[in-house]
C-alpha positions in Angstrom: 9.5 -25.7 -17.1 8.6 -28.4 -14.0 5.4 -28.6 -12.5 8.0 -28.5 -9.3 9.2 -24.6 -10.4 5.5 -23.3 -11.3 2.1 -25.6 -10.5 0.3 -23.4 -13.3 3.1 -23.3 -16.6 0.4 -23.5 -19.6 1.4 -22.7 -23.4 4.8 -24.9 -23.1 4.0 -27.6 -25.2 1.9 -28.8 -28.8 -0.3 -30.9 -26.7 -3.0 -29.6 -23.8 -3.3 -31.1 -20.5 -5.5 -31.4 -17.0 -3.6 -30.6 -13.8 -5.1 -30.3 -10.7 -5.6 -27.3 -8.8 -3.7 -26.8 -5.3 -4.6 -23.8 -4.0 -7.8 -23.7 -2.1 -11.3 -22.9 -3.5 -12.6 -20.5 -0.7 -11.7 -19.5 2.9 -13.5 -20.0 6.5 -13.5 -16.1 7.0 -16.4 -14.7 8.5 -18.5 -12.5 6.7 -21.8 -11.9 4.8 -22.4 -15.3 3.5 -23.7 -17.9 5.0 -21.6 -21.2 5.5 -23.8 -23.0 2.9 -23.3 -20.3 0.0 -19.6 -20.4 0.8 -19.9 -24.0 0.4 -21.8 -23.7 -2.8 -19.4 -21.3 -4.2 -16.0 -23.7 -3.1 -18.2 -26.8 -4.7 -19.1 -24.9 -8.6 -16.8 -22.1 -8.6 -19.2 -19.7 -8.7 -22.3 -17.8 -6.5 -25.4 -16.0 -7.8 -26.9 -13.2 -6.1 -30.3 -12.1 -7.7 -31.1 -8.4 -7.4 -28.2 -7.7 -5.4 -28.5 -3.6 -6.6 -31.9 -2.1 -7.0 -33.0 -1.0 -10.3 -32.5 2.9 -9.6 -29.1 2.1 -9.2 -28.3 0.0 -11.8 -30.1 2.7 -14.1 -26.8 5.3 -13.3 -24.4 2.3 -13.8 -26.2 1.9 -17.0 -26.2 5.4 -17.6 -22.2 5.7 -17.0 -21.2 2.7 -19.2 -23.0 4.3 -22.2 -21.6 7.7 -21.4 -18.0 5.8 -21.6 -18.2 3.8 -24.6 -20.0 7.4 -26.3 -17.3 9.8 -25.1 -14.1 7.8 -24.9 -11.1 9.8 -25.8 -9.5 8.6 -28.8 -5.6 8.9 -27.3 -7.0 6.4 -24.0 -6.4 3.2 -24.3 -8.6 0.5 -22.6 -11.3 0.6 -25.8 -11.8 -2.9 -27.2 -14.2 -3.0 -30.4 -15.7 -5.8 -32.0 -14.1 -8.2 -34.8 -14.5 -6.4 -38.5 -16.4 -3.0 -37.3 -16.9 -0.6 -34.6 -18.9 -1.7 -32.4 -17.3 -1.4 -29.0 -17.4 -4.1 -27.2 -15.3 -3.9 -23.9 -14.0 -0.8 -21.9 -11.5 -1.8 -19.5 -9.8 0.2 -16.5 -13.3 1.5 -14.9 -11.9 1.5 -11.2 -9.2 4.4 -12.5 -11.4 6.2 -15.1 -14.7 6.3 -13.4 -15.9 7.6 -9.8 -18.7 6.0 -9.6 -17.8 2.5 -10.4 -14.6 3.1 -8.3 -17.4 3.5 -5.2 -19.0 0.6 -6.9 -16.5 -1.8 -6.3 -15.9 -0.8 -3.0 -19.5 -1.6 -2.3 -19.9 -3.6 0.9 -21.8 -6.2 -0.8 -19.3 -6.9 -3.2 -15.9 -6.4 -1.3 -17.0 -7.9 2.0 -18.4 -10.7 -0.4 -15.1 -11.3 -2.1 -12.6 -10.3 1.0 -14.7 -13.4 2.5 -14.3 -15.7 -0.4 -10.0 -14.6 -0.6 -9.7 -14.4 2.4 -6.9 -11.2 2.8 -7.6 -8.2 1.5 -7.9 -7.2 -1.8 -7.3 -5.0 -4.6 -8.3 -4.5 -8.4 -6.5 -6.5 -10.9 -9.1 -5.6 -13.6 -12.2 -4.3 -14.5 -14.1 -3.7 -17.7 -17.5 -3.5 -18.9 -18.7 -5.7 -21.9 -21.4 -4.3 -23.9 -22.4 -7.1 -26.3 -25.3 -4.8 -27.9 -28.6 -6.3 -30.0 -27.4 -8.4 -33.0 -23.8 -7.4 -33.2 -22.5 -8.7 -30.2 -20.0 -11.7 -30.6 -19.5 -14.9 -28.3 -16.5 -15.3 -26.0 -15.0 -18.1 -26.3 -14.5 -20.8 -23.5 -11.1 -20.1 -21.2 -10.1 -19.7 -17.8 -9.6 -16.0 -16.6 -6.7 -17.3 -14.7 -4.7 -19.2 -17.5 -4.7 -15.3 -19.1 -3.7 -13.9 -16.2 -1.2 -16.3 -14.9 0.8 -16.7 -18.1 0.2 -12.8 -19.6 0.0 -11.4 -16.4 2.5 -13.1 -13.9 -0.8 -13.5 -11.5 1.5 -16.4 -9.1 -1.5 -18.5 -7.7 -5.3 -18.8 -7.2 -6.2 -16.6 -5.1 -8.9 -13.8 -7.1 -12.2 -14.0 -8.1 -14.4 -12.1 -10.6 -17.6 -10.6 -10.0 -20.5 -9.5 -13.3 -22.9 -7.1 -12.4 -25.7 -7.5 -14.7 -26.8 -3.9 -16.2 -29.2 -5.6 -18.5 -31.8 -8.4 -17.9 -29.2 -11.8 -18.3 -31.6 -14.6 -20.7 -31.2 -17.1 -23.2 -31.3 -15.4 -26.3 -29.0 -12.6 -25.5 -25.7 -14.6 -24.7 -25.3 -15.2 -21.1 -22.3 -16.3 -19.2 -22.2 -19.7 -19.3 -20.0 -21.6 -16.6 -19.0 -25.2 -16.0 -19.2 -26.2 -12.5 -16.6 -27.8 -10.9 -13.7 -26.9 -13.3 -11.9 -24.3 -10.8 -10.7 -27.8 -9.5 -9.2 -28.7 -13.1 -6.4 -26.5 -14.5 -6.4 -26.9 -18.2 -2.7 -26.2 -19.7 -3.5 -24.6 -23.2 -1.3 -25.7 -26.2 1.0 -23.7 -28.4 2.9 -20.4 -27.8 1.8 -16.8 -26.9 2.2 -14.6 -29.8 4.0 -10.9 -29.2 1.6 -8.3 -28.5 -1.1 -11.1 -28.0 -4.1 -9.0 -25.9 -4.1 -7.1 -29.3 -5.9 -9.3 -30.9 -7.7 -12.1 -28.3 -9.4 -9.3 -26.8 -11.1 -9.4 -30.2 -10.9 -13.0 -30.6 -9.3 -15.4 -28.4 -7.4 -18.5 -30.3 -4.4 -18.9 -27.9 -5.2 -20.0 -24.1 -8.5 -21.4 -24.8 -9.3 -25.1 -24.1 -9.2 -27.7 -26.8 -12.4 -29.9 -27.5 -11.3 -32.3 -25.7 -10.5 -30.7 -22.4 -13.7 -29.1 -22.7 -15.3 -32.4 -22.8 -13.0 -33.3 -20.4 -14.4 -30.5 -17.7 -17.5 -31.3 -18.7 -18.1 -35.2 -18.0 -20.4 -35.9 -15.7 -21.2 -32.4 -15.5 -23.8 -29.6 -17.1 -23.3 -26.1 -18.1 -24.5 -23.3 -16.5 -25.7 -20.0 -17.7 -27.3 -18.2 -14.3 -30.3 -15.8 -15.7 -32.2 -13.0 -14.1 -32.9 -9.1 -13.5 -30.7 -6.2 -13.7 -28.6 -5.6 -10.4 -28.2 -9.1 -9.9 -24.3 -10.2 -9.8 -22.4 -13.6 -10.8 -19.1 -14.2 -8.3 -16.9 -17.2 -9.8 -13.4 -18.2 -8.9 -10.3 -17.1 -11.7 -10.0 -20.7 -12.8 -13.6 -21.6 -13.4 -14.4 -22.6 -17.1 -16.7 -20.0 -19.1 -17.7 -17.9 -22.0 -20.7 -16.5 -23.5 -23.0 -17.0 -27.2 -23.3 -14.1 -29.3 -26.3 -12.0 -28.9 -28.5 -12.6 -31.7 -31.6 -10.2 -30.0 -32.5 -7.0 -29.9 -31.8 -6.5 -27.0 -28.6 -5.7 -25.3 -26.9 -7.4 -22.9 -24.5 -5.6 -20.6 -22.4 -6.8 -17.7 -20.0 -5.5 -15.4 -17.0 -6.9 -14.3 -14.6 -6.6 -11.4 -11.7 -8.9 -10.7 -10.9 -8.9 -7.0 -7.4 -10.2 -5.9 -5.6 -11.0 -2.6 -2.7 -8.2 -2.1 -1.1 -11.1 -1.0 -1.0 -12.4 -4.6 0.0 -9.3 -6.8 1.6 -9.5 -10.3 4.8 -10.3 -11.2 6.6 -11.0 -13.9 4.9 -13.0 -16.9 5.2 -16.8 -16.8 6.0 -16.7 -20.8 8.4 -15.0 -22.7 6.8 -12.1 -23.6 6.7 -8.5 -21.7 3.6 -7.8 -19.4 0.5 -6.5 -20.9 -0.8 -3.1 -20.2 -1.8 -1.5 -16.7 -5.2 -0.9 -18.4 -5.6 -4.7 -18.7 -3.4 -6.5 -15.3 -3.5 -3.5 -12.4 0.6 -3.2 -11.3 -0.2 -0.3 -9.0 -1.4 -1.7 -5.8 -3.9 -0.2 -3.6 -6.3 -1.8 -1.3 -10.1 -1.4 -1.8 -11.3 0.2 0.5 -15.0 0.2 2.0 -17.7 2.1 0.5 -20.6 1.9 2.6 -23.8 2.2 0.2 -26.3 4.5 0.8 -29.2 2.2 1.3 
């Protein structure tokens, strides 16, 4: 496959490789942030927005993502538990299965934040809720959201953005996100081939479409991670091609997010760009529906 036929083509080849990016970082739509932040997020690939939801609210989002991962049906899929026990560490699908993160996503300060950044309108590709609890909670590794979604997906170009509400305080000893600023410039083609049936196991553990070493070091010259800490309520944005991942969390303290993957209906799904069938709705969203506005109650 040419660079000509598909800009993005990643797990083609033993060896890994830095491509540029060619779609653009961020539009000149107006909306609630200001020029500089827009700049900012175009510049690292990311924006943090400390205490974005007050703590009375985050308390009920709190409250539903422990009522989900204690009364999850056992026929539903979307439940993701840790490597070697129980421990649930992901529930994905939220926007279908949950009023009130449905509403949450349809927040004004997080779609008129992300219809700004897209520029178009957008819809759901994904959402999930990561739970990483005291001790038990394992890393994820490095990767690009994008590389996933492009080749497992059929997600054609760069044009969504995630967004992590933090549920818990974010700090250093309970595994924050971690992000390398700058790499949404870099695409990083991974090596080797997608096994069948691959979200079975890298939602576990990821060991296909991660970066090497040395594209990591790669992204990283000249550069420093960063891991953006604070309160509960307060909310990470980051572009789908910008580099990060996440320690374990050796505390005992939990360390919840939530997450929300915004993308232009102008850029919807298609068919995989590898030779395997598409993953489940519950992980890439194939039935298309606008977010609408929610106006909070505030």
């Amino acid at each position: 496959m040419s660079e000509s036929i598909d800009p993005y083509y990643s797990r083609t080849s033993d060896t890994w490789e830095a491509a540029p990016r060619v779609d653009p970082t961020a539009s000149d739509c107006p909306g609630p942030l200001t020029t500089d932040e827009v700049w900012n997020y175009a510049h690292d690939g990311f924006l943090f927005a400390q205490s974005l939801f007050s703590q009375d609210e985050v308390d009920e989002m709190l409250a539903e993502a422990k009522s989900l991962a204690e009364n999850w049906p056992p026929s539903r899929p979307g439940i993701v538990r840790e490597p070697g026990c129980d421990t649930v560490r992901s529930i994905f699908r939220l926007h279908r299965i949950s009023d009130m993160f449905q509403r949450l996503f349809a927040d004004e300060r997080l779609l008129d934040r992300a219809k700004q950044l897209i520029g178009t309108e957008v819809y759901i590709h994904q959402s999930r809720v990561n739970y990483k609890p005291p001790m038990d909670g394992k890393e994820f590794f490095w990767h690009s959201d994008f590389e996933t979604w492009h080749v497992e997906d059929g997600m054609p170009r760069m044009r969504a953005l995630s967004m992590s509400v933090f549920l818990t305080e974010s700090h250093e000893f309970n595994g924050p996100l971690m992000l390398i600023p700058g790499s949404h410039e870099t695409f990083i083609r991974c090596s080797g081939k997608t096994p069948e049936n691959h979200y079975e196991q890298s939602l576990r553990r990821q060991e296909f479409g991660v970066p090497s070493r040395e594209a990591l070091e790669t992204l990283l010259h000249g550069r420093e991670i960063i891991a953006p800490k604070g309160p509960p309520g307060s909310v990470v944005f980051f572009d789908c091609n910008t580099m990060h991942g996440s320690n374990g969390n050796l505390s005992p303290m939990p360390r919840v997010n939530l997450f929300a993957v915004y993308n232009s209906v102008e850029n919807v799904v298609k068919e995989p760009f590898c030779d395997r069938p598409p993953r489940p709705e519950y992980l890439a969203e194939r039935n298309i529906e606008p977010v609408a506005l929610h106006l909070d109650s505030r």
